[in-house]
Steps between C-alpha positions, in 0.01 A plus 500: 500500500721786675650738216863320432674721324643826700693808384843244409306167393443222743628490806485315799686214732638233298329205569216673652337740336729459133489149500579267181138474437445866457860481318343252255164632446632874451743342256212352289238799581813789363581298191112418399452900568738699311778217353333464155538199352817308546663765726858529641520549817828628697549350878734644715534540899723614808657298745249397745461162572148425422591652134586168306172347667335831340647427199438213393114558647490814254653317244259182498177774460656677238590135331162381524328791366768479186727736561868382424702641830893577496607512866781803511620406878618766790468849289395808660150620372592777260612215301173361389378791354820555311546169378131506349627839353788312339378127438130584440355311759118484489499506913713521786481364844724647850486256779552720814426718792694759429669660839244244710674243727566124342165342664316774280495457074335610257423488098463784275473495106602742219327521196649434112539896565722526715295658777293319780185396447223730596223504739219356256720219378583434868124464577432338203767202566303455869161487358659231251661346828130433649340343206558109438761402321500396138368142498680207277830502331684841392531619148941492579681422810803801527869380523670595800910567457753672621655842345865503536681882497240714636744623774767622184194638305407780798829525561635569141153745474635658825869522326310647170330814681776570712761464239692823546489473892847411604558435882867460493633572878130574646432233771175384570307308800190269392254391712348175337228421755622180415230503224438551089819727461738267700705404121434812274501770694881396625547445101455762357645743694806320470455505156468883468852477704400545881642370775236303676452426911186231462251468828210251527600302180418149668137406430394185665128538442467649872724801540325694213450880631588362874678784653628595169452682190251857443274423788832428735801789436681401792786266284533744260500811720743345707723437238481838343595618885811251565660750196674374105189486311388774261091393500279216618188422332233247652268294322166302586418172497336469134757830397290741354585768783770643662591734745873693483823578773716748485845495677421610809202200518249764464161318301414681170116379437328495186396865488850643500594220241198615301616815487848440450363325173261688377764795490733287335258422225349831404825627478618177245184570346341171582234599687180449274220795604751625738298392809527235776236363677517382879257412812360625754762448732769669328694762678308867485883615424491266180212710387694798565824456355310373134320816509794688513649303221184552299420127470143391516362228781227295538404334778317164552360238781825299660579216260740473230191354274328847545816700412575252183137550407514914523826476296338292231177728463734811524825368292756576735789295584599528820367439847488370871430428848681612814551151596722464193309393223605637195382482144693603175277366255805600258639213592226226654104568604582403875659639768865330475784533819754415283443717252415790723797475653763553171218777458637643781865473462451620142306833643759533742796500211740453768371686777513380794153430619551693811472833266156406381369874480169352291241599769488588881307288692260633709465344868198217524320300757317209421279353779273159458194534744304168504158537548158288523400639148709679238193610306323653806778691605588618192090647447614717873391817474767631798733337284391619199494897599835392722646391154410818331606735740829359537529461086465916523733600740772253291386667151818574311707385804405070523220298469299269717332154369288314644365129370422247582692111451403298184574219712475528875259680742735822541430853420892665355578842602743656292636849579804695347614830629784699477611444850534147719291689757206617293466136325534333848236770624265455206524129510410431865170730460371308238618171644296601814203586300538165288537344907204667676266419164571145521406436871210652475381296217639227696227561779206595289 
């Protein structure tokens, strides 16, 4: 059996690859694993249309394995692990696929901690999905209900952390991807007193993330451009990231939001350790402006998992990905849009965001080079010594990267520099060497 799980639970083409089978038997295999005995199990999901079939799939394992399961509806992810934080749910289920298109879905689970499960319980749940079944009746067949108000209980935690945030006069674009954050994100900022311009707030199981939302700024950019609005903020399909506008439609990614925040904190003195950790692929300029604020980074693999797991073993607070996930664990252990984005108002303490002054941003060129074999051309020698060379002429100045795709055959060439030119330069050297590496292991 192929390894299931990747770095954001199960994911595949509804139907396909996560089909209710899988649904059923992951339901049963999760709850036998690490439910306990008589478990509660929280069920929610985005908008796509195979979700309900999902559902009710996911539900029927959990059931039969004797978990009782209280299905919590459209929610954005954050609000699993919170509402386990607040109703003591034994385990937690996410039906999605994130910023994926609707064919894709997916199913990830959260622990009675909070936090996602890790990589041994992961691999422990497949080896339990390729052993028989239990034979003859069950010990308890699990109820399976609904849980009315789990929409008011994020957004009244929502309304609880950002108490003292009043956004009286500010107005603000979102960009629902037509997904998770289609009802609360619209909610509570008009509950904190914005005025609210609403795009892609029409799920129909088919739209989700379809020229919309993080992964698509043109709505939101647009809008910025055609003048009245103060900030636009776009979400992703499952709304645990987000990506920023300021007035003049300009994109503010996660690195300049990270930044943003973590200043904010230390200086409110809510910044546990007084570090932030980011990826890899955070901007060299991030690195630069924290070191002249005297504020300790770390740096992990890209994946919000690895950054949640380096700010549990270090017991920080605060971290994130360029691509706009962002995790406060002052608030929930999960990258949440919503959240992030009253984060970012509140750093901002009526800024506008066009005066962000956090960090400068250095300039960066990322190219995708598909090649016969990742591996192979990442063990290149040329490129190797190509890598190094160019890593010393940028010391102090940028930084190059080169990896390869955790997913696809492409090697990812990375450089930042402090000029357009010099990154562009940079770049297409290494591209070439990536190139000229790959067809000659193509004709060996």
């Amino acid at each position: 059996m192929r390894k299931l799980f990747g770095t954001d639970g199960v994911r595949g083409v509804a139907g396909e690859v996560l089909t209710a089978q899988l649904a059923l038997a992951l339901g049963a295999a999760v709850t036998r694993e690490v439910g306990g005995e008589h478990p509660r199990v929280l069920v929610i999901r985005d908008t796509r249309e195979s979700g309900p079939m999902l559902e009710a799939a996911l539900a029927a394992g959990i059931a039969s394995a004797g978990g009782d399961v209280l299905l919590g509806g459209v929610l954005p992810t954050p609000a699993a692990p919170l509402l386990i934080g607040r109703f003591g749910f034994d385990l937690a289920a996410v039906i999605s696929a994130s910023h994926n298109p609707f064919a894709d879905n997916g199913i990830k689970f959260f622990g009675a901690d909070a936090f996602k499960l890790s990589d041994a319980t992961e691999l422990a749940i497949e080896r339990r999905l390729q052993q028989a079944p239990p034979s003859g009746p069950p010990d308890r067949i699990g109820a399976i209900s609904d849980v009315h108000g789990t929409t008011e209980d994020y957004l009244r935690a929502l309304h609880e952390r950002f108490a003292g945030l009043s956004l009286d006069g500010v107005d603000v674009v979102l960009d629902c991807a037509n997904g998770s954050t289609y009802r609360a994100a619209p909610e509570i900022f008009r509950r904190l007193g914005a005025t609210v311009t609403v795009l892609a707030e029409r799920p129909d199981g088919r739209n989700i993330n379809d020229g919309c939302g993080s992964t698509h700024m043109n709505g939101v950019v647009a809008a910025m451009r055609d003048g009245g609005h103060d900030i636009g903020f776009a979400f992703d399909g499952d709304g645990d990231r987000l990506l920023a506008v300021d007035r003049e439609g300009a994109i503010v990614d996660g690195d300049e939001l990270v930044a943003l925040a973590t200043l904010h904190l230390r200086a409110q003195d809510r910044l546990p350790g007084g570090g932030v950790v980011v990826t890899v692929m955070t901007n060299y300029g991030f690195h630069t402006a924290m070191k002249a604020a005297g504020v300790e980074v770390a740096t992990t693999a890209v994946g919000d998992r690895y950054v949640l797991e380096e700010l549990r073993e270090r017991g920080w607070s605060l971290g994130g990905e360029q691509s706009g996930h962002i995790i406060d664990m002052g608030f929930v252990p999960s990258g949440d849009g919503i959240a992030s984005a009253l984060l970012t108002l509140e750093a901002l303490g009526g800024r506008d965001l066009g005066e962000r002054d956090a960090m400068a941003k250095l300039p960066q060129k990322l190219v995708n080079v598909r090649v016969g074999d990742r591996d192979a051309a990442m063990a290149s020698a040329a490129l190797s010594a190509a890598t190094a060379r160019e890593s010393a002429v940028l010391e102090g100045r940028g930084r190059v990267l080169v990896r390869p795709s955790g997913t696809e055959q492409l090697v990812r060439v990375m450089v930042e520099a402090p000029t357009v030119q010099e990154t562009d330069a940079v770049c297409q050297r290494l591209v070439a060497i990536v190139e000229a590496e790959a067809a000659a292991a193509a004709v060996r």
